[in-house]
Every structure is written in structure tokens, then in C-alpha cells.
VOBA-1610 file (N, C-alpha, C; in pm, whole numbers, padded with zeros to 5 digits, always signed):
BEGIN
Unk+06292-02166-00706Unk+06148-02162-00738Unk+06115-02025-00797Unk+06004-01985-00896Unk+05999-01905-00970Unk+05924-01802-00871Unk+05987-01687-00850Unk+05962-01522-00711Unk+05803-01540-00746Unk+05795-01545-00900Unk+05608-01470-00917Unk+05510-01578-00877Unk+05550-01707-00885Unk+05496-01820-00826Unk+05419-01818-00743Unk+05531-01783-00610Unk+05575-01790-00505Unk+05481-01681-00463Unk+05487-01557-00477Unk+05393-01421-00452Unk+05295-01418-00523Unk+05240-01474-00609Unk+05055-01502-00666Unk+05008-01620-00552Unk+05103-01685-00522Unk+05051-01809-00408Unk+05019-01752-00306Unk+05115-01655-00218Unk+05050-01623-00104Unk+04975-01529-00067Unk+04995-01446-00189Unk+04867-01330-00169Unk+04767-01400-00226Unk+04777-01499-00308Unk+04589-01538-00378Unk+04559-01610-00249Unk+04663-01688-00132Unk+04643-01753-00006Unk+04550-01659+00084Unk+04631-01573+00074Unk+04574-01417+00182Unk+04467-01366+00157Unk+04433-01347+00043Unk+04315-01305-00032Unk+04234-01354+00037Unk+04190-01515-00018Unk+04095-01626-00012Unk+04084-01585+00155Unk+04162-01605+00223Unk+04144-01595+00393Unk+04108-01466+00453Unk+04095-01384+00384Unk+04028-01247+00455Unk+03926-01234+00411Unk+03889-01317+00261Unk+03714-01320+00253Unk+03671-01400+00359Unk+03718-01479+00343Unk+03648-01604+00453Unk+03613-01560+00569Unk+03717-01485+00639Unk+03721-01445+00744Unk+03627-01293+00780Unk+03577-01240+00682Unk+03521-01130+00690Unk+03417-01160+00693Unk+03311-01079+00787Unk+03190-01144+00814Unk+03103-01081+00714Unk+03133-00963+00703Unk+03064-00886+00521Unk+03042-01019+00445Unk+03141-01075+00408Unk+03167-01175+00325Unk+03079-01338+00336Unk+03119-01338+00438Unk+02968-01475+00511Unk+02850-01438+00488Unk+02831-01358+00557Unk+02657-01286+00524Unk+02598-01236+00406Unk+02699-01225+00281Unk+02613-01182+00189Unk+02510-01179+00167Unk+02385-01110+00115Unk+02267-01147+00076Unk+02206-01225+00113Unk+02152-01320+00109Unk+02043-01422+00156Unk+02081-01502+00236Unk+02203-01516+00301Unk+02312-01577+00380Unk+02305-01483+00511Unk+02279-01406+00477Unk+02281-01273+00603Unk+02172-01326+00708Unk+02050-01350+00638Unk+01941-01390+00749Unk+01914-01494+00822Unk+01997-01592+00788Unk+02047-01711+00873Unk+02067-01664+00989Unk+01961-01708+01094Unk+01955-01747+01254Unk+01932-01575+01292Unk+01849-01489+01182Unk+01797-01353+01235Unk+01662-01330+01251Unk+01587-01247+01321Unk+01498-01188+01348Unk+01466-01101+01278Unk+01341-01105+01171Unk+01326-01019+01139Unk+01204-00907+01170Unk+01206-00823+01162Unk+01063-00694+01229Unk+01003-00727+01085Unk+00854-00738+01139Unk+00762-00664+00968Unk+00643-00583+01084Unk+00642-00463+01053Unk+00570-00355+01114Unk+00492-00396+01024Unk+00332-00404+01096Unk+00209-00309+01032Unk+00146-00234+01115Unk+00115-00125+01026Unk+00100+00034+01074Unk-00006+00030+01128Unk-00125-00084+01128Unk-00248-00050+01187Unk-00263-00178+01291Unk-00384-00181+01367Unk-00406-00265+01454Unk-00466-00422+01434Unk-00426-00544+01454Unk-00456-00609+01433Unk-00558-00655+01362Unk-00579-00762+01288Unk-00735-00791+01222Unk-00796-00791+01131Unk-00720-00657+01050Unk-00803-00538+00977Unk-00682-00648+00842Unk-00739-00598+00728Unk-00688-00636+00591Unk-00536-00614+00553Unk-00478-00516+00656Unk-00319-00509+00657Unk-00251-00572+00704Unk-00337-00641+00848Unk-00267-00702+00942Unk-00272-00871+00831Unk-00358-00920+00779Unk-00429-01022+00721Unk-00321-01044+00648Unk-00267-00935+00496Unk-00195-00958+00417Unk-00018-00957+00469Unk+00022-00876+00583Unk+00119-00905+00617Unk+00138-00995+00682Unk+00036-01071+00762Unk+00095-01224+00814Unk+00145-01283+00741Unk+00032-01299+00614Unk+00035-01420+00548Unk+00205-01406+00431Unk+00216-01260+00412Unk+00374-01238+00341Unk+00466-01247+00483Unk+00463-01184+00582Unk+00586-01244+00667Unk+00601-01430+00671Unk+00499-01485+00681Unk+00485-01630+00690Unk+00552-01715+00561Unk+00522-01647+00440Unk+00622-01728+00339Unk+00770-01636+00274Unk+00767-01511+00312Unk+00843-01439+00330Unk+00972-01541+00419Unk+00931-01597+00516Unk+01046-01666+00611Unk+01080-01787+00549Unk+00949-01814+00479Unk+00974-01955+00395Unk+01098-01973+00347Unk+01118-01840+00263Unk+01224-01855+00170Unk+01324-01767+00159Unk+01344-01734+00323Unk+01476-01696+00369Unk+01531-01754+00478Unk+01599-01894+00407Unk+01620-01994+00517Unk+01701-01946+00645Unk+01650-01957+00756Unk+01696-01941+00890Unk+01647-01883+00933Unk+01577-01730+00920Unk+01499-01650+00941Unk+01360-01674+01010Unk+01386-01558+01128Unk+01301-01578+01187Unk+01163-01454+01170Unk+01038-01404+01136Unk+00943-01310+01106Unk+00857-01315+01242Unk+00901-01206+01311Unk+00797-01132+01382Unk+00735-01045+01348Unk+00615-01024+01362Unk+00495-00929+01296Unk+00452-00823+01425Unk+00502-00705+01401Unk+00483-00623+01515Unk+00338-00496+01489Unk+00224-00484+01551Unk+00146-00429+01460Unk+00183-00260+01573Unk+00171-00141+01482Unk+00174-00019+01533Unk+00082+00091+01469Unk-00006+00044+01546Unk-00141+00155+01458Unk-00156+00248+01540Unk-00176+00383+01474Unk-00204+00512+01526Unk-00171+00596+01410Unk-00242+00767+01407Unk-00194+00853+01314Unk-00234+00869+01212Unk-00334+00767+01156Unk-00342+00745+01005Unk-00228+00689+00936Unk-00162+00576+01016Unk-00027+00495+00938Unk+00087+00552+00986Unk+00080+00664+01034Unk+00207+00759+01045Unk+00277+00709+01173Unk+00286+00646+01291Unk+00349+00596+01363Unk+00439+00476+01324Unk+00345+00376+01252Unk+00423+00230+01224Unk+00562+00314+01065Unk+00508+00407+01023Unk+00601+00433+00931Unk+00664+00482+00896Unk+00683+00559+01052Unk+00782+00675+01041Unk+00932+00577+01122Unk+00826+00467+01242Unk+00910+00362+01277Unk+01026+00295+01194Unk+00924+00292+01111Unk+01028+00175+00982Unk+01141+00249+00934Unk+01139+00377+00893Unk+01170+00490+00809Unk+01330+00489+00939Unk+01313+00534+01033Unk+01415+00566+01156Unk+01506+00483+01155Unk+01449+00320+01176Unk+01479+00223+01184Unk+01641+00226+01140Unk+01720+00086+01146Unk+01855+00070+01065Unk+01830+00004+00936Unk+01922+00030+00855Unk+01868+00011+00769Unk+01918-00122+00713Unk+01972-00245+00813Unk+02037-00327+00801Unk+01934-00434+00707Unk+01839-00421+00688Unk+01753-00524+00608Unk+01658-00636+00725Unk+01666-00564+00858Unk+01620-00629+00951Unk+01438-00586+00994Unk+01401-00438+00934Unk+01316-00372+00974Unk+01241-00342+00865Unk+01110-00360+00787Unk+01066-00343+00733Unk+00896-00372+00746Unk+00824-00354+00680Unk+00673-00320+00738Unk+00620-00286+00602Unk+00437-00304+00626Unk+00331-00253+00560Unk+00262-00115+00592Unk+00196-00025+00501Unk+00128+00038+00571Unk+00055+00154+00451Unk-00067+00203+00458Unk-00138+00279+00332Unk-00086+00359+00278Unk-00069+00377+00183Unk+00011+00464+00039Unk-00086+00552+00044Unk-00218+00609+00073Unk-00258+00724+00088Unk-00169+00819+00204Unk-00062+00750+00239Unk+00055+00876+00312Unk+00111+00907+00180Unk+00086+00891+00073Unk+00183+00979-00068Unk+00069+01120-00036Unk-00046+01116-00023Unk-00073+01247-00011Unk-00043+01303+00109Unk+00016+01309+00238Unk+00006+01343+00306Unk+00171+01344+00279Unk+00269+01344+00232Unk+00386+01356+00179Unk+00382+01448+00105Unk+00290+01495+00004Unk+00214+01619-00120Unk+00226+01695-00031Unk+00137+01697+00008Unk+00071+01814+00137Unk+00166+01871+00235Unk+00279+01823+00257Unk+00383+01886+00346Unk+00358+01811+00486Unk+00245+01738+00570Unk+00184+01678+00655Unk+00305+01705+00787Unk+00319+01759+00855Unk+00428+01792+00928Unk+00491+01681+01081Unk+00339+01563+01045Unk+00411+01459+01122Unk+00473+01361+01026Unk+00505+01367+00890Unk+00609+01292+00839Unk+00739+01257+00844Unk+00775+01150+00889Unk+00962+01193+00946Unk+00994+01095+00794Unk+00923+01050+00730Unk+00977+00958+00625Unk+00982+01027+00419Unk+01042+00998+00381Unk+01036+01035+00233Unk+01034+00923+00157Unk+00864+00857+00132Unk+00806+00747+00061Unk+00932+00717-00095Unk+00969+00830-00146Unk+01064+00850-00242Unk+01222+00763-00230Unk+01246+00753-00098Unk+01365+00678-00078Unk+01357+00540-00012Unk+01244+00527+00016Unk+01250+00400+00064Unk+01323+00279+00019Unk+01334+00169+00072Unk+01417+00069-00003Unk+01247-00023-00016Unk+01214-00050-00154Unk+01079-00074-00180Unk+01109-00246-00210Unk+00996-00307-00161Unk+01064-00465-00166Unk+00950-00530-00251Unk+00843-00489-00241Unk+00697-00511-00354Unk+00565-00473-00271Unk+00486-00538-00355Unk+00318-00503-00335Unk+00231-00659-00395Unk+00150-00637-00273Unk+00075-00806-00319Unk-00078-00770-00408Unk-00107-00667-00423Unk-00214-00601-00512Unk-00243-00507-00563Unk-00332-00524-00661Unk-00405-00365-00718Unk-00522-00398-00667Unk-00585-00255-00578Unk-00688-00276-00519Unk-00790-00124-00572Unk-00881-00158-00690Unk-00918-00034-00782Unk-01008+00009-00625Unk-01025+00177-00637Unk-01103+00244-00555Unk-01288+00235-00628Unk-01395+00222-00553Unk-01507+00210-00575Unk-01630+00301-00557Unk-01697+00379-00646Unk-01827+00445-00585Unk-01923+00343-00552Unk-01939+00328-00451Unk-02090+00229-00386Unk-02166+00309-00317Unk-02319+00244-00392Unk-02406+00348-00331Unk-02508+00210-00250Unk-02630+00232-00201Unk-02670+00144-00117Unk-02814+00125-00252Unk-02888+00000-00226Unk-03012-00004-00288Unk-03092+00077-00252Unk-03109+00082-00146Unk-03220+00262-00100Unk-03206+00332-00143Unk-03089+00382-00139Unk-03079+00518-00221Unk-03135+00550-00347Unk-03209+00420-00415Unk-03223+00467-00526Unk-03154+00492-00653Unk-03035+00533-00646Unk-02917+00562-00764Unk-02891+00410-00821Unk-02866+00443-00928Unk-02867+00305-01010Unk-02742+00334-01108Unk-02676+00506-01131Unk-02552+00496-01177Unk-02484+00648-01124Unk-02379+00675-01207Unk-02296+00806-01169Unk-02362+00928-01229Unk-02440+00937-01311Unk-02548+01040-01348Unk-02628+01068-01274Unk-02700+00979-01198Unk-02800+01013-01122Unk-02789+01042-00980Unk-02611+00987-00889Unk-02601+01071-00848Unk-02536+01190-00843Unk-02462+01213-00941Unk-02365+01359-00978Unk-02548+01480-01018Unk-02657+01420-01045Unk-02777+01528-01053Unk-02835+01533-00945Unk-02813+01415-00829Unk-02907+01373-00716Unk-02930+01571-00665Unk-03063+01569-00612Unk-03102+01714-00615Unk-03085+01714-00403Unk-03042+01635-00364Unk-03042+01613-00253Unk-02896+01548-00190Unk-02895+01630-00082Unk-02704+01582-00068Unk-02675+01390-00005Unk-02620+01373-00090Unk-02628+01174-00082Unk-02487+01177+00042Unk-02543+01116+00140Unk-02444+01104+00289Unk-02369+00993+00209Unk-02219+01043+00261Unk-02151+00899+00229Unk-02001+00846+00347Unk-02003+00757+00397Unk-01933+00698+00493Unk-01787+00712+00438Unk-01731+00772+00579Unk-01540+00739+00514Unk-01455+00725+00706Unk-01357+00693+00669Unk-01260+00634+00804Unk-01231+00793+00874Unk-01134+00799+00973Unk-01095+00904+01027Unk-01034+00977+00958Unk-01075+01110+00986Unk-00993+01248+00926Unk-00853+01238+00893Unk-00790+01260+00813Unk-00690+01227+00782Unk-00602+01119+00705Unk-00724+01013+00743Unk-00713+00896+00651Unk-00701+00858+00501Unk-00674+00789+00437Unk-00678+00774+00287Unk-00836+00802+00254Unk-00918+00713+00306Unk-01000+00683+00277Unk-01101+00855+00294Unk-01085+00963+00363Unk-01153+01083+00385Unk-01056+01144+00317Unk-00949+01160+00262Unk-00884+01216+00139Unk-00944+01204+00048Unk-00910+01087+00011Unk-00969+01068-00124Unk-01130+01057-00158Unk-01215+01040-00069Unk-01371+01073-00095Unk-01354+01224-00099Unk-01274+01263+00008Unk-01299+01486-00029Unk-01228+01509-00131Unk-01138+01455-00215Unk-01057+01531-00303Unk-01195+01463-00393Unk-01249+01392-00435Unk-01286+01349-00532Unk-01473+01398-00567Unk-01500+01428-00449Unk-01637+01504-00385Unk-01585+01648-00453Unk-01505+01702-00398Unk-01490+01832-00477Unk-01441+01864-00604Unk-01359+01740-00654Unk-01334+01769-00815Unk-01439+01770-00872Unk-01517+01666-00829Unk-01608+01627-00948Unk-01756+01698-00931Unk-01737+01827-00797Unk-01840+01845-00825Unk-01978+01806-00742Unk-01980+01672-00684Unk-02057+01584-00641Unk-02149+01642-00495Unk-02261+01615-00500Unk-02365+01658-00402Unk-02373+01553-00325Unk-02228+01548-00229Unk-02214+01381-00136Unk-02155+01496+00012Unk-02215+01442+00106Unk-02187+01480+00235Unk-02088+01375+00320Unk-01995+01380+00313Unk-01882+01316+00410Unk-01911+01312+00569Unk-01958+01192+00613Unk-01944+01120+00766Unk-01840+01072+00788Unk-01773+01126+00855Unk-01638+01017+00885Unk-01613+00960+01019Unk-01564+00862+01045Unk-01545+00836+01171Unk-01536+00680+01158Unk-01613+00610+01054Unk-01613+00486+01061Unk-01499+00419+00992Unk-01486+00322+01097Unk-01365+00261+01091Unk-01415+00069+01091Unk-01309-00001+01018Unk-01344-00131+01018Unk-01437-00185+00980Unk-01560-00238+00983Unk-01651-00294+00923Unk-01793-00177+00948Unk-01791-00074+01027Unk-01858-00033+01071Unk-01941+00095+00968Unk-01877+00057+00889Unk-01924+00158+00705Unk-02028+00037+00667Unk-02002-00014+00654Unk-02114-00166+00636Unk-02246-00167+00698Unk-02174-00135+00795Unk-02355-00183+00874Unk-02429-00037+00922Unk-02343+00067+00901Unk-02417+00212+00886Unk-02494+00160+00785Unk-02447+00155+00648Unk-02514+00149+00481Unk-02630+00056+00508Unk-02635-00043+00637Unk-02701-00138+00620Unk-02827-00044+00671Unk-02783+00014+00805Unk-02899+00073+00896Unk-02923+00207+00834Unk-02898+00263+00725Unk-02935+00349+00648Unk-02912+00503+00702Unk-02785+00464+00758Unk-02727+00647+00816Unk-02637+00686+00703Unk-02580+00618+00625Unk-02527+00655+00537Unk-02545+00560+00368Unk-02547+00639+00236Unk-02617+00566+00126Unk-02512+00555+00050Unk-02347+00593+00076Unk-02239+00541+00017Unk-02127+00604+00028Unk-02026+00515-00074Unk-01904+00522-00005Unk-01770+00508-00166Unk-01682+00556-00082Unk-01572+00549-00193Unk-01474+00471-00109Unk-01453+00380-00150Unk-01330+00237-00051Unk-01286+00134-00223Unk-01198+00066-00145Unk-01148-00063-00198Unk-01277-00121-00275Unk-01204-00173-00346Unk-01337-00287-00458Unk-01342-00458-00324Unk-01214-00492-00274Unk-01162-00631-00248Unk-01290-00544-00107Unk-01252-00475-00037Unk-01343-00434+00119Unk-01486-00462+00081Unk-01556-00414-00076Unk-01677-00406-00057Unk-01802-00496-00183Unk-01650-00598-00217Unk-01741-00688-00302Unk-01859-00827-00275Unk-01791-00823-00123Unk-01908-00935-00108Unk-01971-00858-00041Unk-02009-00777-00013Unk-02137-00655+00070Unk-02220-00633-00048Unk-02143-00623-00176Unk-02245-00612-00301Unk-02241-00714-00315Unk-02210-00829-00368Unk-02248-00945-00390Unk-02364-01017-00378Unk-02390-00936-00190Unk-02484-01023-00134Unk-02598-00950-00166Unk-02555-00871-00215Unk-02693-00749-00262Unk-02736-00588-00171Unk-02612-00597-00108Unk-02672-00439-00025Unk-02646-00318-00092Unk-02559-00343-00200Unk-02509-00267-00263Unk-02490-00272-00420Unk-02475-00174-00519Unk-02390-00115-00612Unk-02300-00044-00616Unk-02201-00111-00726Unk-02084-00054-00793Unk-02131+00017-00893Unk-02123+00173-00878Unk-02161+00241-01008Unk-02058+00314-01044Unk-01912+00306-00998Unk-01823+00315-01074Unk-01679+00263-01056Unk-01553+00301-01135Unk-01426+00227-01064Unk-01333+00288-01118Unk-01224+00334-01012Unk-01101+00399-01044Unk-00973+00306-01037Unk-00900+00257-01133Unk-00755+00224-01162Unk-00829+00040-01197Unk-00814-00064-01185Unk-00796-00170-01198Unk-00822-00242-01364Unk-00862-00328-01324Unk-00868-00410-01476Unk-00988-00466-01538Unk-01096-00446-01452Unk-01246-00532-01422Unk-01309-00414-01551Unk-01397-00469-01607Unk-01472-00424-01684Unk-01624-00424-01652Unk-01664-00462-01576Unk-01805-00490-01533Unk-01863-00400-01512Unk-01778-00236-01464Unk-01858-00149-01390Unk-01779-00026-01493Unk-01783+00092-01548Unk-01708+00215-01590Unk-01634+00230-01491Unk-01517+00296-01608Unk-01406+00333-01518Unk-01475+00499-01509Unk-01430+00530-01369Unk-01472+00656-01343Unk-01410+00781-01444Unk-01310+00742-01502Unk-01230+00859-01611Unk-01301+00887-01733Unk-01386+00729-01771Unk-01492+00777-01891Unk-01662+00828-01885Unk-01663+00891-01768Unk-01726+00922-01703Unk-01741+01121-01694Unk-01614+01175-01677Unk-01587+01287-01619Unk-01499+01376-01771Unk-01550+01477-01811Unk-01473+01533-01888Unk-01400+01651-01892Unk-01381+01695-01719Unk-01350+01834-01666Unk-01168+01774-01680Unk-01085+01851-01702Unk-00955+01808-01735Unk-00893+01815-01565Unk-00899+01910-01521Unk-00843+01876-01300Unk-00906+01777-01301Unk-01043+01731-01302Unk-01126+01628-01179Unk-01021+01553-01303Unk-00990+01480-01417Unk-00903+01379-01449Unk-00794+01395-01376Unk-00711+01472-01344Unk-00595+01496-01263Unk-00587+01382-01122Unk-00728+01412-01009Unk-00720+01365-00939Unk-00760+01215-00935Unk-00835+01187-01013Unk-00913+01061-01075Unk-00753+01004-01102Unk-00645+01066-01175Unk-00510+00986-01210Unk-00464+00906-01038Unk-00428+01050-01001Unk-00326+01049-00851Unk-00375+00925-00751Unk-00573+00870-00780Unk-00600+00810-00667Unk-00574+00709-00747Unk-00631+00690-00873Unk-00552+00526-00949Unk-00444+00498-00919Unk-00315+00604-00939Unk-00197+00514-00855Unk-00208+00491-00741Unk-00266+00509-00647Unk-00290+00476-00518Unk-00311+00285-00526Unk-00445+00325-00581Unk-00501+00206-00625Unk-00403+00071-00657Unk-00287+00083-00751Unk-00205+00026-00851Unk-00086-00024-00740Unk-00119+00000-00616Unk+00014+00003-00550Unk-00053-00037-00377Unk-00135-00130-00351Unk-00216-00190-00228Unk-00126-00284-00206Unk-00127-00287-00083Unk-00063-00382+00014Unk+00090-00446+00008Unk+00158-00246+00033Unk+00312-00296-00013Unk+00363-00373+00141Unk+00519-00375+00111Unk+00600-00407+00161Unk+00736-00305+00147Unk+00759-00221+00243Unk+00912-00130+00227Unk+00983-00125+00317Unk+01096-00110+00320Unk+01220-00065+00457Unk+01284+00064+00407Unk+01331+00096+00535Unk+01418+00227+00580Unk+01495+00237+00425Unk+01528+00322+00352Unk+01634+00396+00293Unk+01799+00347+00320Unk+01814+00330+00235Unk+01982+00280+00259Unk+02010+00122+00277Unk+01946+00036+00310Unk+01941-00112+00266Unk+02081-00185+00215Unk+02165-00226+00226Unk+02237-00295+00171Unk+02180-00383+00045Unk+02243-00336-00067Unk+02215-00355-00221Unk+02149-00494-00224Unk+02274-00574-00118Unk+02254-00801-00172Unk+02143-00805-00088Unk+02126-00698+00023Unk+02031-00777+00140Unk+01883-00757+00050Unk+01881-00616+00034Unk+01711-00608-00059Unk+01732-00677-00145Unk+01839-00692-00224Unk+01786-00813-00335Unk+01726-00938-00269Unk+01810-01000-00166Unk+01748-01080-00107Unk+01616-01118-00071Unk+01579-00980-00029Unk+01395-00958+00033Unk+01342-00971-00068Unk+01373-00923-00192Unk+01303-00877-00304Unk+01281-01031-00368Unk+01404-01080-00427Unk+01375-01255-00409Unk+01317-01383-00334Unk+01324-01315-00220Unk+01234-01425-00119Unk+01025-01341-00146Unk+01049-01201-00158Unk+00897-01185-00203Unk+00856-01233-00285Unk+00978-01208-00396Unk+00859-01225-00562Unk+00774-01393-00499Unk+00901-01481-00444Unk+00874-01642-00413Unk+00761-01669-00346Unk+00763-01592-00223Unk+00623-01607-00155Unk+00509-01566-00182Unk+00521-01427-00284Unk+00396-01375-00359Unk+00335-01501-00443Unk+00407-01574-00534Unk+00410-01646-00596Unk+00392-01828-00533Unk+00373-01820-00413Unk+00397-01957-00383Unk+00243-02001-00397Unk+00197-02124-00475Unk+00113-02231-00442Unk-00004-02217-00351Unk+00059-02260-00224Unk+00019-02223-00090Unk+00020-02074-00043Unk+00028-01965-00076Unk+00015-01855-00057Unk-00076-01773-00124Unk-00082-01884-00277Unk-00204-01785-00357Unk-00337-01879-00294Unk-00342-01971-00251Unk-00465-02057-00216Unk-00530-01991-00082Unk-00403-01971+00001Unk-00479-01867+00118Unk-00547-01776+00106Unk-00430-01671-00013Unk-00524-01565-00006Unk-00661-01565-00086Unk-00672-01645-00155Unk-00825-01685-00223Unk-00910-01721-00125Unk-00885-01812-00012Unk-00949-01849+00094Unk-01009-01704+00175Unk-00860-01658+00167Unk-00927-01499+00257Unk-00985-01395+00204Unk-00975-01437+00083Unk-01074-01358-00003Unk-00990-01177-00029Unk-00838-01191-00039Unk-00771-01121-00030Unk-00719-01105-00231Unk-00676-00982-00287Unk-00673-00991-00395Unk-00521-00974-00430Unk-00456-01033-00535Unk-00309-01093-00557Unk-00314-01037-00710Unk-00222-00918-00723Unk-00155-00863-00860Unk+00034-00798-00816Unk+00074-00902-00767Unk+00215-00854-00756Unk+00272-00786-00834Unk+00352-00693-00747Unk+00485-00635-00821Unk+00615-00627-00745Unk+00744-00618-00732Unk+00845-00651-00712Unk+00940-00509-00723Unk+01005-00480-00629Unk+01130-00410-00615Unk+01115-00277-00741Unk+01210-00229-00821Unk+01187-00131-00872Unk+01075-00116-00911Unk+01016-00189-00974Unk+00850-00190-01068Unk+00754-00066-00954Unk+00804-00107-00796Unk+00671-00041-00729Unk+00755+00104-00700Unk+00863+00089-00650Unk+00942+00191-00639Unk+00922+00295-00719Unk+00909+00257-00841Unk+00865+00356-00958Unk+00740+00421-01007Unk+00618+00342-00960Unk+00511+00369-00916Unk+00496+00462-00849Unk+00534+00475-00719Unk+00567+00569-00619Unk+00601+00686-00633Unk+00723+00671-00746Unk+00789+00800-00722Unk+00753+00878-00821Unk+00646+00809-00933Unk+00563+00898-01051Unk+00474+00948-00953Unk+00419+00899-00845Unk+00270+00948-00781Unk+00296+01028-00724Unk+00435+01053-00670Unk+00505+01188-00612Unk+00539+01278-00691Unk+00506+01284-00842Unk+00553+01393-00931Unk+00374+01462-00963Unk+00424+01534-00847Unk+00206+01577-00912Unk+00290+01739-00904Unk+00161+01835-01029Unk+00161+01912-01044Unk+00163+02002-00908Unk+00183+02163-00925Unk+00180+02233-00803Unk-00009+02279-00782Unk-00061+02258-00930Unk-00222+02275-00906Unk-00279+02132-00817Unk-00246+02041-00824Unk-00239+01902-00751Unk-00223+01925-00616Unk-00082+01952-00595Unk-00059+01926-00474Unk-00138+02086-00397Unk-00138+02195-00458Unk-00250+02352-00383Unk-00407+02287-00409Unk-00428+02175-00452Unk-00580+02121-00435Unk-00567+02069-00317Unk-00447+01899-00334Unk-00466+01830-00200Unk-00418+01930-00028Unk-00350+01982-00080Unk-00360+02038+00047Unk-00469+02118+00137Unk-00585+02224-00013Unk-00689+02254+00054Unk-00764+02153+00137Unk-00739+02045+00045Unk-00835+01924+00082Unk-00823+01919+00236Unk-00665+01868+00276Unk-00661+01825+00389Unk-00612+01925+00497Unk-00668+02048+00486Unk-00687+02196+00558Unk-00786+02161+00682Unk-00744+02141+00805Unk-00815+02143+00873Unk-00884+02291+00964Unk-00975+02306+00971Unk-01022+02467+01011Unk-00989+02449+01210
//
């Protein structure tokens, strides 16, 4: 019988049987999550619009990673910084991954010294929206656009979340670029910016467009301006402002904006497994039944997918050193 035959037979024999036999090899990629558990951290406490959008992506997220099991673990505290320093620690087996506010890119700028994570390496799996940032002022107040209150001769109170938060970042970075005669209340959290504006302790606010469109809708409010999205109804705040810094920061919070309601894991990921995640997202972002919910919940849907957000990210981390010696005055606590 011919020697080379004979020795391509039993090593291509041997071959074939140590893939088989290797469990690397079984589990590849989307094969891996068969009969696993998976973690999806969100960083804040039940209820709230993070917890909302990560159910509803862990829920078809499992759809279409057959076998898989999605537990939704919520870990709020810190301003995000607990659930995401969690994730960040985590292994990076493709088992642990979570939501949580991208206003930690400034607190990543800033040096923030409870960061154990580098937003830059994450293994990034997507984002279910662009959620443009909003000046809303109340009908009392009187103001009817961004002229009248950037002249208002009287300091206009305006509502923002806890110190430290995205939401008191970015009203102070944007209060002091531009200049603005707005007094920062902070403290309110959850719906409770709403019904201040209602009871007239405070006459506006800089938040989400999706948080505060049916509050205007119903008429308690105006949109008199808008940073990052696609809507034309209201000025974008950039054609607005002609000081070249206040454009600087007006950029940094649009990417903010451009990049709502991700999805990331720990750094180091096995290549097939995130592809995996990344394929079972784009699917569930995309499913039928997933865009009908979130219309129901009145939740807003502009996906993006694996590098696309990754890259997002890691431009919003390339800010000047005048950028990052602003945000840090910003978030200088005395």
C-alpha cells in the first residue's frame, strides 16, 4: 500500500478527532452559548429608561442565541460607575456584559479616580439609539427661543440629576461655554425634573429629546434647541453659537448623543464569541417584534453594531487638552 496514503489517512484521521474532541472547537462562536447564562448588567436601578431598553435587548438578544439563557442584573450607584467597572473586571469569556451612560467618556477625560475601566478597550457589541440632547424651557418662563434666553436679564433655574452625572456635566459644561445666565438645581432624579417644571421650581432643562417629548407634546414645554440628531423641527444648537470652544463642547456632547443605549463587555472577548453577540444584536435590534415594542414604549431605535460604535467612542476620547482642562474644571468639586 502506498507509505503517503497510509500517513495523510491517519493524521487527516487524528486531525479530524482532536477538533472534535476539543471543546475550543465545539463551542465556537454562537455554539458557545448553548445551555449558558448570560449576565447583562444595567448600571442603574430598575424602571428607569436603561433598565426598559436592556430588558427588551437581553429578551431578543436570547432570541437569537439559541440555548442561552439572559439574566438582567441591575447595579446602580456612582453615577454608572459601579455596574461598569463590574462589567470591565468581569471575565472576559463573552458571558458578562451590560448597559450603562456614555457620559462616563467624560469622567474617563477628567481622570475621575473611581474609574477601574478604559471605555477605549471595551469589547463594544452596539447601541439601540441616537438620543439628540435638548434645551427645554417651561411655558412660564416666557422664553420662546435661544436668544431670549442666552439675553434673559435674570438667572433662568434649570433642573439636572446628581452631581456627577451626565446629565449635571453636560448642563455645566454647556452653561459655561456658552455663556448662559442658567442656575443649575441638581438633585432630581427620574421623573422628578418634570413635575418640578410643572410646579414651577425650576423653568428648564438640558436632557434627552426621547425623556422629554411627550412632556412637550402635551404642552408643558418647549424645545428651543437640539444637539446631535436628525430632526429638523427645532435648530441645531451649533447654528446657533459662533464662539469656536463653546463649538468644541457642543461637538463632545453630540457624540454623546450619537451613541444612547449601548451594549459592551470586558476587554479581551474571544474574537467568534463577540462576533456572535454582535450578530445576535444587529438581529434583535432589527427584529419585527422588537421594533413594535419599542414604539409601544415609546423608546427611540437608530442602531449601530460592533466597530461602527466602538469607533464612535474612541473619536469622543480624542478631545483636545483645552477640552479635557475645561471638562475637568467643570467637574471640580470645591
Amino acid at each position: 500500500m502506498n507509505m503517503h496514503f497510509i500517513r495523510k489517512a491517519i493524521f487527516g484521521t487524528a486531525t479530524i478527532a482532536a477538533m472534535a474532541a476539543s471543546p475550543a472547537f465545539a463551542q465556537e462562536g454562537a455554539a458557545f452559548f448553548n445551555g449558558k447564562t448570560v449576565n447583562y448588567v444595567v448600571a442603574t436601578a430598575p424602571g428607569g429608561g436603561y433598565d426598559t431598553n436592556a430588558r427588551l435587548v437581553a429578551q431578543f438578544m436570547q432570541k437569537y442565541l439559541q440555548g442561552s439563557t439572559f439574566v438582567v442584573q441591575n447595579m446602580p450607584g456612582a453615577g454608572h460607575l459601579i455596574g461598569t467597572n463590574y462589567v470591565y473586571a468581569s471575565e472576559p469569556d463573552g458571558l458578562t456584559f451590560g448597559t450603562f451612560n456614555t457620559g462616563l467618556v467624560y469622567g474617563q477625560l477628567a481622570g475621575d479616580p473611581g474609574i477601574k475601566f478604559d471605555l477605549g478597550k471595551m469589547s463594544w457589541i452596539g447601541k439601540v439609539a441616537s438620543d439628540p440632547r435638548v434645551i427645554v424651557v417651561t411655558k412660564e418662563s416666557g422664553i420662546e427661543n435661544y436668544e431670549q434666553l442666552k439675553n434673559s436679564k435674570e438667572p433662568v433655574k434649570f433642573a439636572s440629576a446628581g452631581v456627577g452625572s451626565a446629565s449635571t456635566v453636560e448642563t455645566t459644561m454647556l452653561v459655561k461655554a456658552l455663556g448662559l445666565p442658567v442656575e443649575i438645581i441638581s438633585g432630581y432624579n427620574g421623573s422628578d425634573d418634570q413635575l418640578a417644571m410643572r410646579r414651577g421650581e425650576v423653568q428648564g432643562i438640558i436632557a434627552s429629546r426621547s425623556s422629554f417629548q411627550q412632556f412637550v407634546d402635551e404642552g408643558n414645554a418647549k424645545i428651543i434647541a437640539q444637539i446631535g440628531g436628525s430632526q429638523t423641527d427645532v435648530p441645531q444648537l451649533s447654528s446657533l453659537v459662533d464662539n469656536a470652544d463653546a463649538q468644541k463642547v457642543i461637538a463632545l456632547v453630540a457624540s454623546q448623543s450619537n451613541i444612547s443605549r449601548l451594549t459592551a463587555g470586558p476587554a479581551g472577548i474571544p474574537e467568534d464569541r463577540l462576533k456572535a453577540l454582535r450578530d445576535a444584536y444587529a438581529k434583535a435590534v432589527s427584529d419585527p417584534e422588537f421594533l413594535e415594542k419599542a414604539k409601544a414604549l415609546g423608546l427611540p431605535v437608530d442602531p449601530k453594531v460592533g466597530d461602527d460604535v466602538a469607533n464612535v467612542v474612541k473619536v469622543a476620547l480624542e478631545q483636545s487638552p483645552e477640552i479635557v482642562s475645561f471638562l475637568k474644571e467643570t467637574l471640580k468639586t470645591d
